[in-house]
Structures are given as C-alpha cells and as structure tokens.
N, C-alpha and C positions, 0 to 999 in steps of 0.2 A: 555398386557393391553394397551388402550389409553391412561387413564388419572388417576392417584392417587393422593390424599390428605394425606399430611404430617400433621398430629395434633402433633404439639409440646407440653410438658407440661415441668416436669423436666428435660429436656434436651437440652438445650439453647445452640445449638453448632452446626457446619458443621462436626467437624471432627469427625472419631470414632462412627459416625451416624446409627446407622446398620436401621432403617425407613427410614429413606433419601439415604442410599447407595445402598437398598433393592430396593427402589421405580427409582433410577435410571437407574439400571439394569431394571428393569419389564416392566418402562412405557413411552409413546411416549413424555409425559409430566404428571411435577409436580405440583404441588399445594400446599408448604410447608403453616399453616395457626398457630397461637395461638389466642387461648381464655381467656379471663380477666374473670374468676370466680367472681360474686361480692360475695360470699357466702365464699370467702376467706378474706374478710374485714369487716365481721361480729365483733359487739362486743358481747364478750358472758358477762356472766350475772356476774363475778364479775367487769366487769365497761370497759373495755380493749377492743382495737381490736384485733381478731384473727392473725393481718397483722398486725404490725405498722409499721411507720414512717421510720425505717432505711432498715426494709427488705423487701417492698413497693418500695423503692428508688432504691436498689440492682435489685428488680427485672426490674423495668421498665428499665433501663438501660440496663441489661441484653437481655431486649428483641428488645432494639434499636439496640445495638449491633448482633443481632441474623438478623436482617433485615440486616443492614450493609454487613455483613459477604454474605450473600445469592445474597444479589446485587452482591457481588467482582466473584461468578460464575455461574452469568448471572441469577441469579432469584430473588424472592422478598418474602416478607411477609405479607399475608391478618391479619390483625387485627381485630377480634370481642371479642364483651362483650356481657357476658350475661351466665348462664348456655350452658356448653360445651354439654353437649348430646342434645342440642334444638340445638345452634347456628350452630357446625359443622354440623351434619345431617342436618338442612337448608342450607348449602353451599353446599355439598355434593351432592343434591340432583337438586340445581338449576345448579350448575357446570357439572352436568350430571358427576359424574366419576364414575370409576369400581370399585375403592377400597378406602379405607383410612388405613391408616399405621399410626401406636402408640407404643408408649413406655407402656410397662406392671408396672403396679404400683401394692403396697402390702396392703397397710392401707383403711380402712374400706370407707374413704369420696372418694377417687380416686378410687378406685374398683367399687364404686355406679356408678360414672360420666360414666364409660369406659363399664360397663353394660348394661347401659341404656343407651348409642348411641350405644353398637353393635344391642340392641335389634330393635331399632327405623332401625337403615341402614337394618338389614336384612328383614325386615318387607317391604322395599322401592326393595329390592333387589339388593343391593350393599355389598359388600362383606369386611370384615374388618378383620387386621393382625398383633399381637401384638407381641412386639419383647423386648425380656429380654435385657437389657443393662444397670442398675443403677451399677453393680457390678465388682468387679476384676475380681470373678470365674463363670462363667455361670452358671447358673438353672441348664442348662442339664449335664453339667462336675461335680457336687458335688459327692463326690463317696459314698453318703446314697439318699435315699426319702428326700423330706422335711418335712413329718411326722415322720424324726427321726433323724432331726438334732441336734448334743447334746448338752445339757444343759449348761456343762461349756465350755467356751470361748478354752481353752485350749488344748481340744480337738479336738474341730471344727478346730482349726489352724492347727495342726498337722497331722491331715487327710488331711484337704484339701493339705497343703505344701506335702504330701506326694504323693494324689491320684490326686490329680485333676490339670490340665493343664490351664495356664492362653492362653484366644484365641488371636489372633495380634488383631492390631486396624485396624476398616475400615477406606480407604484412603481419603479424602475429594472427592465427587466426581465435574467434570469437565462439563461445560456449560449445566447445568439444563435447559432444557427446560420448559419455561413459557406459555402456551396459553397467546393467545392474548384475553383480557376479559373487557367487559365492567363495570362490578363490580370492586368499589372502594375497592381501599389498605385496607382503613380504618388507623385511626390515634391511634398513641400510649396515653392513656390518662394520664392524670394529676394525683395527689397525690391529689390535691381538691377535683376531682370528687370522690374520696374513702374516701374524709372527711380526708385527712390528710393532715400535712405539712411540705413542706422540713423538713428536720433534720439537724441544725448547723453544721458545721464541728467544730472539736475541736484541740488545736495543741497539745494535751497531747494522741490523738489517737494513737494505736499503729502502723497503716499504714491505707494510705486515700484508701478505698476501693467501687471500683467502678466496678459495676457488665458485665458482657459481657465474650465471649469467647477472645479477642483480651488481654483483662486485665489479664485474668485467665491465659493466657499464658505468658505472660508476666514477671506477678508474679513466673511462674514455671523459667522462664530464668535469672533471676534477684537473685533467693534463689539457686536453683544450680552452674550456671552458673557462671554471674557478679559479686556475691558475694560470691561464693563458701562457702556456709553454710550446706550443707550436711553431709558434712563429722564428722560435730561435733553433729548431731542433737538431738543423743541420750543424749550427755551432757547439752544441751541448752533447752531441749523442757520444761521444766518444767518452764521459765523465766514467767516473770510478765510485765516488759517492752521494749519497744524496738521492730521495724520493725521485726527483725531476728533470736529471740528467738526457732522461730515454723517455719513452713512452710508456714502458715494460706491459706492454699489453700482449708481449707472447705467451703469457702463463696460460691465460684465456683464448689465445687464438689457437693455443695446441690441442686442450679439448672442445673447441668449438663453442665457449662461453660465448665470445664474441665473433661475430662475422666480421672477415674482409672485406664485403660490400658495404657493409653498414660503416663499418669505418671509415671505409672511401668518400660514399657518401655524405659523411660528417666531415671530413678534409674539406667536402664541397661546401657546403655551409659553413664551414670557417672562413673559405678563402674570397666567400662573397659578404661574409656580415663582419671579419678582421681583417682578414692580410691572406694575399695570395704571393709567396717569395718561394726561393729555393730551398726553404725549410719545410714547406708544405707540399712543395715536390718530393720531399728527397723520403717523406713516411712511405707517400705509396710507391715510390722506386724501392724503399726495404719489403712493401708488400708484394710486390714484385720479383723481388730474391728467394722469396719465399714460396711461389708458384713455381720459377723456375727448377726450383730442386724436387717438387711435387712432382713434374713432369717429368724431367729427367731421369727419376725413380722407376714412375710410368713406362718410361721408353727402356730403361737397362734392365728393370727386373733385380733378379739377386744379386748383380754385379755390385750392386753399390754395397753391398756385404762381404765381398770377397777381399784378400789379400792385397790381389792387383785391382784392385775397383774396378773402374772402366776403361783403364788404358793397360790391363793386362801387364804390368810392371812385376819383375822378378822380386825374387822375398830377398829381402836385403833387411830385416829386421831380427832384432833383438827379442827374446823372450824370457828375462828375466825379473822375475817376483816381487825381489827383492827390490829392487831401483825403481819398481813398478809402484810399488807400495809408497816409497819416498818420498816419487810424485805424488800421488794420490795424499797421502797425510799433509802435506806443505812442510818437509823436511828435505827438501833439496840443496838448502844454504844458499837458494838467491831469492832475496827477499820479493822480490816483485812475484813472482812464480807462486812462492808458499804462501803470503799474501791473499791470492786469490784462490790457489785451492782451499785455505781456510774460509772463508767467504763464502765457498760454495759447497763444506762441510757442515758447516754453521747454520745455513738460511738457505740452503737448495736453491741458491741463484748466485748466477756473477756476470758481469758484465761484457757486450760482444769484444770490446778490444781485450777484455781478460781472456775469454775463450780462446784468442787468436793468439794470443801469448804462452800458455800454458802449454795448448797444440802443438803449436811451436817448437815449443823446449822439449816436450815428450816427444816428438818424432825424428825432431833435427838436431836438437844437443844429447839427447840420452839413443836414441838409436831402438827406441820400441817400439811393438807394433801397436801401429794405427789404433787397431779394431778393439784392443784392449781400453784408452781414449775413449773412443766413440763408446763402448759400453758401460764404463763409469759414467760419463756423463748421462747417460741413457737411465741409470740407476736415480743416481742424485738428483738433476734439474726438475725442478719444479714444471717447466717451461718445454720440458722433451716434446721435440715433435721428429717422428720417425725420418722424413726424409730432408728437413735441416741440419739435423744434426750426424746421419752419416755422410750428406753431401761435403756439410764443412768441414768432415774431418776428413775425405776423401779429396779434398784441395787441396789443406793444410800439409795433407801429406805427400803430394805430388802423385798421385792414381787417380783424381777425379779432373774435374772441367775448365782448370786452370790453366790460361794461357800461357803463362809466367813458366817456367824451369826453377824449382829451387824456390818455391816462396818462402825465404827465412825472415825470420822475425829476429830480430836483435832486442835483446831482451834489454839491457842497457841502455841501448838508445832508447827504446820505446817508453822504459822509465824514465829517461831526460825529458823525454816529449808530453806525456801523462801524469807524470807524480813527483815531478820534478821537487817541491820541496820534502816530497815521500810521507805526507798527511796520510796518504792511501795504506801505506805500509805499517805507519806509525799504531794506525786505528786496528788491522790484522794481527801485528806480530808487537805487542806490547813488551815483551823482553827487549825489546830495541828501540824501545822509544828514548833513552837517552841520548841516541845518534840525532845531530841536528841535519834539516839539510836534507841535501841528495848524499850523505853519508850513511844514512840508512840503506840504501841500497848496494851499497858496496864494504860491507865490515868486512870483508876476506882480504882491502884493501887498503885497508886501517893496521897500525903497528898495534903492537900487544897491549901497551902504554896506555897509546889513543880508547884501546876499547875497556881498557883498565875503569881510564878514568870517568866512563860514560859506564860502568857498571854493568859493562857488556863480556865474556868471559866464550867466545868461539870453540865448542867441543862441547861446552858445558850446558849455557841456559839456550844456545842457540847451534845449529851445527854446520863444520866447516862445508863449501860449494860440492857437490859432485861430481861437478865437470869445471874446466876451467871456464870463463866466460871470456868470449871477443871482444874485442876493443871499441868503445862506444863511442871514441870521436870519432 
C-alpha cells in the first residue's frame, strides 16, 4: 500500500503499537491522526459532564505528548474535532489513502464510532483494519470463545495463566514516513472549548499526574526501578496515601499511554535482575483483572450498562438526587466515605480500596442506583477505563460477576483495618482533625462535650451520618 491512516483513540502511544507497527510495515507513508469526540464532553441529565475537568486534562496532555513522541521518529499528528466517523473518513478520503488502521474497542458508544466509518470508507472504497491490542492476553490466544468466557474471575485467570500465551510487544517503529501535505496539523484544543476548566493541583494529591506516554513510562521506571517498590506491592497496595502505595499506572493504561505487555514484560526483568515474590505476581494478576472485565464487556455487550447488569436483577433502587449529591460532595457524615469522595473531587483519583468503600456505601447503605456510581466516577477519574469501571461497579452492586451474594463492605470495620489511626481522614476532612485516634471516624459517636472540646460542632462545621452505620466489632 501507498498510504495509511493511523486513527488513534485509546491508545496514546508509539510503542507496543500493533496499527502503527502494522502500518509501517504495509505502507510507503503514514498518516498517524486523533479525533476530539465532542460527544465525550456531553453533560448527561443528572447535571455532570461525561468528561470532566481532570480526565479532559490527562487526556489533552496525553495527546500533546502522543504528537511529541511521533515528531522524535520523524512524524506527526493531524488533530480534528468533530464525530470521528465524519471527520476521519473526510481525511481519509481527501488524503486519498488505501487504508486506515484502528485499535478494536468493546463498548456500545466506541463500536457505533468504528462502524459507521468502516461503513462510510468502504462505501468510498478504502479499505479498514482493526487490531486487538487493549489487553495482556490476545482475542485470538484465549483458550475458549468469547461467548464462553467464564463468569467467575477465577477461572478466567487460571485458564488463561494456564492456556494462553502472553504475545512480545511491538518495537517502536523507526522514521515514519510523512507525506508532504498541505493540510493543517490542526491545534490540540483547550479545556474552554469543552466548557471546562483547568483543575487546581492540590498538595495533599497522592502524585501530580500528567498524562502522555513519556510520563507513563516514567512512572513505570520510578515505581520499579528508582524506587524499587515492587517487590512489596502485595503488602502496600491497599495504602490510602502516599506516591507509592500502588503502582497507579492505570491513569496511563486507560488511554493507552502505557501497554500491558510492556509492563509485563518489565515484571520480567525485575523478577530476574531483583526479586521474583508474590508481589510481583500479584501486578500482573491485577493486569489480569483488567482483561477480565475487557472481555466480559466483549462477551455481554450493553448489559454491563443496564439496570440488572448481567444477571438481569429486578430494580430494587433508589433514585433520589438529593442523597445522590451527599454522596457525591463527601457530606454523608461518615468520615471514611467523604474522606475519599473528597480525594477524588480534589485530584480525580482515589484509591481501589476507597472505590470499594464508597460503592459500597452508595449501593448497600444508601439504596441508589448503581449506574448513577459508575457515571460520576466515569466523569471524575482520571483513570476511567470503560469496562473496569462499570464491571466494578456491576459486582459492587450485586448484578455483575460476583460469586459472593451481598458483597457488603463495612465501612467501619474497613476503617479499623486501613486508617485505623484515621491520618487518611485527618488529611481529607481537616474540620476533624482535633479528633484523635480512630475517633475521627466516628464523631456521631462522641458525646457533645467530647466534640465540644475537640472543636468539633456535628450540624455545623461537619454534618450529622445519614444512615445509621453497623456495628464494627
């Protein structure tokens, strides 16, 4: 072929590129391009953008970074807005090329986009080539159908660890050729133009995260490497604060800064040149979890959107605004909860044992729907990746893959077990930092006196529980 278009979507990166590696091999020249969906900065109808403010910022960076990167081997990046199955097939078409080359996506809104421009190019008669690569284990390597990937997680790991072969990563490829064209780059846009605006940095953040492939790796050499934190990660990962608790490489694995292979890969090379233990198992078993819910998207389709998710469960939920919003602000009156929705109002990230926490409390102590959850978060994180985050909220809530009946979270307990001396809370909800202790966590159970004299005032500077809490011995 002469000429191929690279349509980037989730995939913000050179290396590990299997479209772009594809397209170097095939063609005389590339056309690497991305599209600014405005239909991803929609607000939907409880008040909210689809996008906000912090994962808006992650991305546009990500995508500076993604130009950057393509300049360093000799190419560049066309910039349009606008619906991607209009704007590419308009490129596409005036470019005169043979092909465009795409990353395969699973969920119902990205499947529509990648449809309807294969349909519009072949219609033009150009030709279009989708290539699986969100994942550790290929499409084609699973050793069932995806009509019969199984239910519990536990499974699925065991088969694959057993049948299925992780593929190498592709190499970055070297001096992309560029046509010479008179059509503009096109400019990377503002956060204005999406109606948003910067997001404060805050210095209580658990690390300043800035999107692109150059940071995402970075981040990998800094958490293995410089700071050799691998090797404990199994013991660490559940932390609350602090850079180095996790690995927090999903910011970059949700748009594709960084690959799951390449990561893996790097596991491998820790565990032959440091330590090979159950902490260095236990990343790629979370990489793992993260395929899992890939697939299971794959195999369910729109169910993982619906009400009853995938076990078709009757509406037994709550839909009110008000109690909605509570949560959502971190004014629910239990410190552990508000805590980390501040946290994750502040800095567009929070921690997985916060997320299981919060889930928790929204679905099983307040009685609301699920999909309201899964949409704020979808909004907010930095870190959204479409079928982690409705999978886990589709457990959490008893509709999705969970073997368990009732996964409740005791919120109390889980703060005896995580924040016990409540540092975590202290650092969120600074009106209560005169509560010492794990009496932070519970001033609804403090006499008036007690919170008197800790300059704590319940109605006032902080507000009373909205539900009663269960008993945490």
């Amino acid at each position: 072929m002469n000429r191929i278009l690279v349509w980037f979507r989730n995939d913000l990166r050179v290396h590990d590129h299997a479209p772009l590696f594809a397209a170097s091999q095939k063609a005389v020249e590339v056309i690497p391009v991305y599209c600014f969906d405005p239909r991803q900065f929609d607000t939907i109808e409880l008040g909210f953008a689809k996008t906000g403010s912090f994962r808006a910022d992650f991305l546009l960076s990500a995508v500076d970074n993604l130009r950057k990167r393509l300049n360093e081997i000799g190419s560049d990046l066309f910039i349009l807005q606008g619906k991607p199955e209009e704007e590419v097939s308009r490129l596409a078409l005036e470019l005169n090329v043979d092909a465009v080359f795409f990353s395969e996506e699973v969920t119902s809104e990205e499947k529509y986009v990648e449809e309807a421009l294969e349909k519009k190019l072949w219609k033009e008669g150009i030709k279009t080539e989708s290539f699986w690569q969100s994942t550790l284990f290929h499409l084609e390597d699973l050793p069932f159908p995806i009509n019969q990937v199984p239910e519990v997680f536990t499974q699925f790991r065991k088969e694959c660890e057993k049948y299925a072969h992780i593929k190498k990563t592709f190499p970055i490829p070297i001096n992309l050729k560029l046509p010479e064209l008179d059509v503009l780059r096109g400019e990377i846009p503002s956060l204005k133009s999406f109606g948003l605006e910067k997001p404060d940095a805050d210095p209580r953040s658990v690390l300043v995260f800035e999107g692109g492939e150059e940071e995402g790796l970075r981040r990998l050499q800094t958490y293995f490497w410089k700071n050799d934190c691998l090797k404990d990660y199994k013991q660490t990962r559940n932390g609350l604060l602090g850079a180095d608790y996790s690995s927090k490489f999903s910011p970059w694995l949700a748009l594709g800064c960084l690959s799951p292979r390449y990561i893996y890969e790097e596991i491998q090379k820790y565990e032959k040149a440091v330590k090979k233990n159950q902490s260095t198992y236990w990343l790629i078993f979370e990489l793992i979890w993260r395929d899992y819910f890939r697939f299971i998207a794959k195999k369910h389709g729109n169910r993982i959107f619906q009400l009853g998710g995938i076990k078709s469960n009757v509406d037994k939920w709550l839909r009110n605004e008000d109690l909605f919003w509570i949560w959502a602000n971190g004014k629910t009156g239990i410190p552990f909860v508000d805590a980390n929705m501040r946290e994750l109002n502040t800095t567009g990230f929070m921690s997985n044992r916060g997320r299981q926490n919060v889930a928790s409390f929204l679905v099983n102590d307040l009685g609301i729907d699920w999909r309201w959850g899964a949409a704020y978060f979808e909004s907010q994180l930095i870190d959204y990746d479409v079928c982690s985050n409705w999978g886990n909220w589709m457990y959490v809530a008893g509709v999705g893959n969970d073997p368990r009946e009732n996964r409740y979270f005791n919120i109390l307990r889980q703060a005896q077990n995580y924040d016990k001396k409540g540092d975590y809370v202290r650092t969120w909800i600074p009106e209560l930092q005169g509560l010492e202790g794990f009496d932070i966590h519970i001033p609804f159970e403090l006499s008036t006196k007690e919170l008197k004299s800790k300059g704590v005032n319940l109605g006032s500077i902080y507000p009373h529980p909205v539900v009663k809490m269960r008993a945490y011995i």
